[in-house]
N, CA, C and O atoms as a GROMACS GRO file, in nm:
protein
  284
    1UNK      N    1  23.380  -5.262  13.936
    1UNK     CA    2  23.394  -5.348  13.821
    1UNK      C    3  23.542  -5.357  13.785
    1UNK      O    4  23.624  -5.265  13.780
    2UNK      N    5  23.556  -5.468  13.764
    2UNK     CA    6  23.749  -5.497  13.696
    2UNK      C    7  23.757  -5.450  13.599
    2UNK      O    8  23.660  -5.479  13.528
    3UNK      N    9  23.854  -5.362  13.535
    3UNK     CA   10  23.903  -5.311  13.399
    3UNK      C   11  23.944  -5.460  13.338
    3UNK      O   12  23.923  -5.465  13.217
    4UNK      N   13  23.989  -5.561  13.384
    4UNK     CA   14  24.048  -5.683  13.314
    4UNK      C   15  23.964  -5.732  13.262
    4UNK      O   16  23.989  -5.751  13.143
    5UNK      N   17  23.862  -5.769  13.295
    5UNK     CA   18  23.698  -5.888  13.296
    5UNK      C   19  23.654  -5.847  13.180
    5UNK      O   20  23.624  -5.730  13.157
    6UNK      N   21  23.645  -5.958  13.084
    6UNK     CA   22  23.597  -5.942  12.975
    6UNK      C   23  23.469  -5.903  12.947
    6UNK      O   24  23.368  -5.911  13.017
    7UNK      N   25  23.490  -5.836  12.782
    7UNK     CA   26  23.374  -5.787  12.750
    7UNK      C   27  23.275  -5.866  12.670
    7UNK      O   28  23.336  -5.865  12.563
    8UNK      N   29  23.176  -5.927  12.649
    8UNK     CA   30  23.101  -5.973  12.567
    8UNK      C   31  23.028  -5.885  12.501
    8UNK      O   32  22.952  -5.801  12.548
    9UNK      N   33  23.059  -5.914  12.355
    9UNK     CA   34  22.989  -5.829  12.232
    9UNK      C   35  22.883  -5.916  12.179
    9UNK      O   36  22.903  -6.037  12.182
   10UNK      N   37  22.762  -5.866  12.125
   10UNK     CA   38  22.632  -5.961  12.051
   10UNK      C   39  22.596  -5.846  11.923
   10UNK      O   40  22.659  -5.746  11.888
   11UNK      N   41  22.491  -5.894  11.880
   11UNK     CA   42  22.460  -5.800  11.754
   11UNK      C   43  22.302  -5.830  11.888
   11UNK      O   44  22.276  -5.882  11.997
   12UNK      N   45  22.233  -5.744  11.764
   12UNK     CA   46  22.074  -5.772  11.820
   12UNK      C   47  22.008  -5.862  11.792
   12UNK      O   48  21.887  -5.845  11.804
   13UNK      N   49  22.050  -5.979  11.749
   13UNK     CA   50  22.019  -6.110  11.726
   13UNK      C   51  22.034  -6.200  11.838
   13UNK      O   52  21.953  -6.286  11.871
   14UNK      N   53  22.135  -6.176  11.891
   14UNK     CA   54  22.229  -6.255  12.033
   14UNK      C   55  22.316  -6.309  11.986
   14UNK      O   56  22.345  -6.415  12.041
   15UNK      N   57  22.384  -6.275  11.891
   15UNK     CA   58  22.493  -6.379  11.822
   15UNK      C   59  22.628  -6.304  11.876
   15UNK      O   60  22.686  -6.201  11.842
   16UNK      N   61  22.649  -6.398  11.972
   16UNK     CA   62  22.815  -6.318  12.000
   16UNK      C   63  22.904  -6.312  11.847
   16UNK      O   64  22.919  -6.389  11.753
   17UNK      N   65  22.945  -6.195  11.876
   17UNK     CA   66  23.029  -6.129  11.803
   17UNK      C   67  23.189  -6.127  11.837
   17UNK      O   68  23.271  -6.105  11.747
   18UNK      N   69  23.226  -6.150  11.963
   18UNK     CA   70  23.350  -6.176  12.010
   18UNK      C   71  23.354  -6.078  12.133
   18UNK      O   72  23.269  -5.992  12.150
   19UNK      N   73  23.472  -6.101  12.228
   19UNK     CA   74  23.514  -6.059  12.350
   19UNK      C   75  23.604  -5.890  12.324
   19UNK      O   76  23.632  -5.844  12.213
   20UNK      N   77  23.629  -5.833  12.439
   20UNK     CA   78  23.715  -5.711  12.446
   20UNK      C   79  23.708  -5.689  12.562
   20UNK      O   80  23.624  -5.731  12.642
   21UNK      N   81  23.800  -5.619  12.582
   21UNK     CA   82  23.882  -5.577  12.751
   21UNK      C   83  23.784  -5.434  12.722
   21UNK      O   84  23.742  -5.393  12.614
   22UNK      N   85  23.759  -5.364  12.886
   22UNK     CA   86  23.640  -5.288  12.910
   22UNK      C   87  23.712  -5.182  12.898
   22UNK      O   88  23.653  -5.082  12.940
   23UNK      N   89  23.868  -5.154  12.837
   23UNK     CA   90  23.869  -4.996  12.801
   23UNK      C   91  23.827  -4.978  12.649
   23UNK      O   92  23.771  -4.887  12.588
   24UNK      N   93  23.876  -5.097  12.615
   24UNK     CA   94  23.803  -5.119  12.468
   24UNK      C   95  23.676  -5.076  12.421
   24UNK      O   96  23.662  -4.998  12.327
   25UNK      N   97  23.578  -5.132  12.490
   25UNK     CA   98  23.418  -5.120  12.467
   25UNK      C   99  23.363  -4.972  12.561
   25UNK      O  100  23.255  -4.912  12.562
   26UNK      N  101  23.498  -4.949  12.635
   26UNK     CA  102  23.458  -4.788  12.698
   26UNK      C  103  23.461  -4.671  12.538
   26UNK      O  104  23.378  -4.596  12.487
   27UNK      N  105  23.560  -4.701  12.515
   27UNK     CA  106  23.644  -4.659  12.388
   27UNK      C  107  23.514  -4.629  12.283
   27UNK      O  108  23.472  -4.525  12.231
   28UNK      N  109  23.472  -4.774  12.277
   28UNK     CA  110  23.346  -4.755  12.143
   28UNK      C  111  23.228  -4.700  12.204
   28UNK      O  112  23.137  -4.657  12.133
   29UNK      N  113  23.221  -4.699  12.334
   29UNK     CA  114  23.086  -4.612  12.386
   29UNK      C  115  23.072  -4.453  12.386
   29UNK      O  116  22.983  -4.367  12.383
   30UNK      N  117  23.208  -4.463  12.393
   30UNK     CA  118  23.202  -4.260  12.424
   30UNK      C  119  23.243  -4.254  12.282
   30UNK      O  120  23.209  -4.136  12.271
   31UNK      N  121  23.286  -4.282  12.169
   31UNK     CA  122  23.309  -4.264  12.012
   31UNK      C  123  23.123  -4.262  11.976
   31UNK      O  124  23.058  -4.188  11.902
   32UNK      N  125  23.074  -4.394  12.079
   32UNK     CA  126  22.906  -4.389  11.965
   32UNK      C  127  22.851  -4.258  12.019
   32UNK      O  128  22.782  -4.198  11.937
   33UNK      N  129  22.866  -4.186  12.164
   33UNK     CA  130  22.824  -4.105  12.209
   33UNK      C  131  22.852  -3.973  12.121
   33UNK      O  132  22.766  -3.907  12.062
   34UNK      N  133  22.951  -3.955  12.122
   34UNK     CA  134  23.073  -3.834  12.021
   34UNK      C  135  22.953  -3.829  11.889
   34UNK      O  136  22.897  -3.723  11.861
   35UNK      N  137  22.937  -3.902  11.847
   35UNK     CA  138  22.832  -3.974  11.720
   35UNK      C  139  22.674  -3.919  11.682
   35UNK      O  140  22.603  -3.908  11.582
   36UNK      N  141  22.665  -3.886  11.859
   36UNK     CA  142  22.528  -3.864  11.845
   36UNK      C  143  22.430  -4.036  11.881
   36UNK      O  144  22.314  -4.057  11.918
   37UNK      N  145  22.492  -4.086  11.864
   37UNK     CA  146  22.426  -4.267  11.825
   37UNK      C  147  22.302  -4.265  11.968
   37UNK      O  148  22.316  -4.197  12.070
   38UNK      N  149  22.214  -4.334  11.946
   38UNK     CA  150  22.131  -4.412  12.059
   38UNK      C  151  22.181  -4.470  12.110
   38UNK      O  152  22.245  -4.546  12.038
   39UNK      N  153  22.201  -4.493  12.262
   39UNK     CA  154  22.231  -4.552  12.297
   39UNK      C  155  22.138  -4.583  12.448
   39UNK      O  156  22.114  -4.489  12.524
   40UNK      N  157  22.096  -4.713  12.475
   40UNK     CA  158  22.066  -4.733  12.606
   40UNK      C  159  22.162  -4.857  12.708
   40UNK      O  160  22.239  -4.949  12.682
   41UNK      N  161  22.124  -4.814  12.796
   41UNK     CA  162  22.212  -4.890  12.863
   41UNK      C  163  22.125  -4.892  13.048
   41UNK      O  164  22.070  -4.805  13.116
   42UNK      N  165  22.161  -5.072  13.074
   42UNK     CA  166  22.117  -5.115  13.232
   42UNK      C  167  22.179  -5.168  13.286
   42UNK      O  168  22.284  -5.202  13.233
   43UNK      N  169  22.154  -5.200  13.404
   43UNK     CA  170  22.236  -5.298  13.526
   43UNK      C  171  22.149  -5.410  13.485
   43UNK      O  172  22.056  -5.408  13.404
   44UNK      N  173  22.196  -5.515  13.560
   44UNK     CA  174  22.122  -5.597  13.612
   44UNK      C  175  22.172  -5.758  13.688
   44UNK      O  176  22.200  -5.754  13.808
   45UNK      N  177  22.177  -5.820  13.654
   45UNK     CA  178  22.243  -5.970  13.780
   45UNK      C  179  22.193  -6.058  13.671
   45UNK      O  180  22.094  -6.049  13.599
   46UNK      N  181  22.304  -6.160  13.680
   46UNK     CA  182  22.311  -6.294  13.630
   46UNK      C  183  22.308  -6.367  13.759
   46UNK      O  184  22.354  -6.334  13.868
   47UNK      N  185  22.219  -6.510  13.710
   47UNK     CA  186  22.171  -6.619  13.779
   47UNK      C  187  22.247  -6.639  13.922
   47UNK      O  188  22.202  -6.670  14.032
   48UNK      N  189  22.369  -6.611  13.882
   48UNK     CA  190  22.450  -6.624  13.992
   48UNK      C  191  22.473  -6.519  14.077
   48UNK      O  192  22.552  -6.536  14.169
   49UNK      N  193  22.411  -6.398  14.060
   49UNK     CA  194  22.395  -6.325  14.130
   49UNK      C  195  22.501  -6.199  14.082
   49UNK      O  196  22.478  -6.082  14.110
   50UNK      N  197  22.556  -6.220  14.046
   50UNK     CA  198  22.656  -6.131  13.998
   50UNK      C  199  22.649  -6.006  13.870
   50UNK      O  200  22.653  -6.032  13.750
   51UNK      N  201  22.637  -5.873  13.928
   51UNK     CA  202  22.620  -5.767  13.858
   51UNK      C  203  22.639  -5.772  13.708
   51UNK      O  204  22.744  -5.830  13.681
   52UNK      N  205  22.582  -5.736  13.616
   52UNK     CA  206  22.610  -5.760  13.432
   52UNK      C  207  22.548  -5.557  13.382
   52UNK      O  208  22.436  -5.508  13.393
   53UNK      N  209  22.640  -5.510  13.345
   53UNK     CA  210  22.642  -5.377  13.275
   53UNK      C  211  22.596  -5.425  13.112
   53UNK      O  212  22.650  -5.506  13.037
   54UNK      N  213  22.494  -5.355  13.096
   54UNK     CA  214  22.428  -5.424  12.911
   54UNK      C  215  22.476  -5.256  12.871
   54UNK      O  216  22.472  -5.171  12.960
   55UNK      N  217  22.520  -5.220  12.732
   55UNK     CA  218  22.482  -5.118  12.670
   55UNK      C  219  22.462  -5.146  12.539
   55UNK      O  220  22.556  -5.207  12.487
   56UNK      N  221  22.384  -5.125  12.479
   56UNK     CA  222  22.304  -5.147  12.351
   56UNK      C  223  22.347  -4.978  12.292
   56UNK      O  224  22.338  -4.871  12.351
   57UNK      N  225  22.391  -5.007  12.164
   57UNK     CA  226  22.390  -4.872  12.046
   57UNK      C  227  22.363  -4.946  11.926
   57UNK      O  228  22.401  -5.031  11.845
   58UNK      N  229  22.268  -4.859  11.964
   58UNK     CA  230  22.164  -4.861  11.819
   58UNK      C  231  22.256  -4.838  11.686
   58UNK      O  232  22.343  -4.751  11.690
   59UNK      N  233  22.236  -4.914  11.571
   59UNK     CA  234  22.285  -4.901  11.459
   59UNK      C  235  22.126  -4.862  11.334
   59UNK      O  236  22.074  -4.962  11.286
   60UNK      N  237  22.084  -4.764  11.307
   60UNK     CA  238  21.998  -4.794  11.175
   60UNK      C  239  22.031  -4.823  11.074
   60UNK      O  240  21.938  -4.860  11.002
   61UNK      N  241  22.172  -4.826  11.009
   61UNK     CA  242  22.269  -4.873  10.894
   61UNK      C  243  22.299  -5.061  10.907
   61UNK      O  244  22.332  -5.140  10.819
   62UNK      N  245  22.274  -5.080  11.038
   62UNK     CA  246  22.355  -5.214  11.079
   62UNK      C  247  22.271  -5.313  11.162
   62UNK      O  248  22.151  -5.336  11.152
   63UNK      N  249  22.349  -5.360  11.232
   63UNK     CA  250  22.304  -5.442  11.317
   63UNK      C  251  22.434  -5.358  11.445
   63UNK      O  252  22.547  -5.309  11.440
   64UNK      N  253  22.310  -5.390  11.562
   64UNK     CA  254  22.356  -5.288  11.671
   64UNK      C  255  22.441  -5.384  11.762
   64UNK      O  256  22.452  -5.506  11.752
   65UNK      N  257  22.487  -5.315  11.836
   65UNK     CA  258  22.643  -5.372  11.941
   65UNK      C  259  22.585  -5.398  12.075
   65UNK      O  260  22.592  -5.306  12.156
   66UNK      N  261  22.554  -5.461  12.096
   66UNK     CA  262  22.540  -5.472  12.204
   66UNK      C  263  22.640  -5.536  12.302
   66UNK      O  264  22.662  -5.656  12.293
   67UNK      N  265  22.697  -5.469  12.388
   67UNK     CA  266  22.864  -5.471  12.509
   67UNK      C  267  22.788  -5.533  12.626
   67UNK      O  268  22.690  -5.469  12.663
   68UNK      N  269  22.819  -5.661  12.698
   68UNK     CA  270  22.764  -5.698  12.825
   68UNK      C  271  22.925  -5.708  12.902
   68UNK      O  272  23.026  -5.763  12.859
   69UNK      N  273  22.906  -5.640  13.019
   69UNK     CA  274  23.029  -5.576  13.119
   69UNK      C  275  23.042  -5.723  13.240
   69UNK      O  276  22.965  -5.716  13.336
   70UNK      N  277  23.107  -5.811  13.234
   70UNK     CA  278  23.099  -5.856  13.380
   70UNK      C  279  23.215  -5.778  13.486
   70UNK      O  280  23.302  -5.692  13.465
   71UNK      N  281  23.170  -5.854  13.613
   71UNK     CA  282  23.272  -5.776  13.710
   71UNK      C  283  23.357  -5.927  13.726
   71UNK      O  284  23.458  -5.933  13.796
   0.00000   0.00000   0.00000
């Protein structure tokens, strides 16, 4: 996966929330981890065939983050 390739952020609605570079959203994954937070996370492929990293952290205060990774 490229460290450059943007990050797509959503809430659990699907409402993008805005973009970030993947040390960024590395950054907020191991902080939600540090946290204790839920977190799940999958692989999987877009239409085009091309690998997509999802990680979902759970918010019960909020609305949760969901980070989609392209390569």
């Amino acid at each position: 996966m490229h460290t450059t390739a943007p990050v797509a952020t959503y809430d659990n609605y699907g409402s993008l929330w805005g973009h970030s570079t993947t040390a960024d959203a590395e950054a907020d994954i191991t902080e939600a981890r540090g946290t204790g937070a839920d977190i799940h996370e999958w692989t999987t492929i877009d239409r085009d065939g091309h690998p997509l990293r999802v990680v979902r952290i759970y918010d019960p205060t909020f609305l949760d983050t969901i980070s989609v990774f392209t390569s």
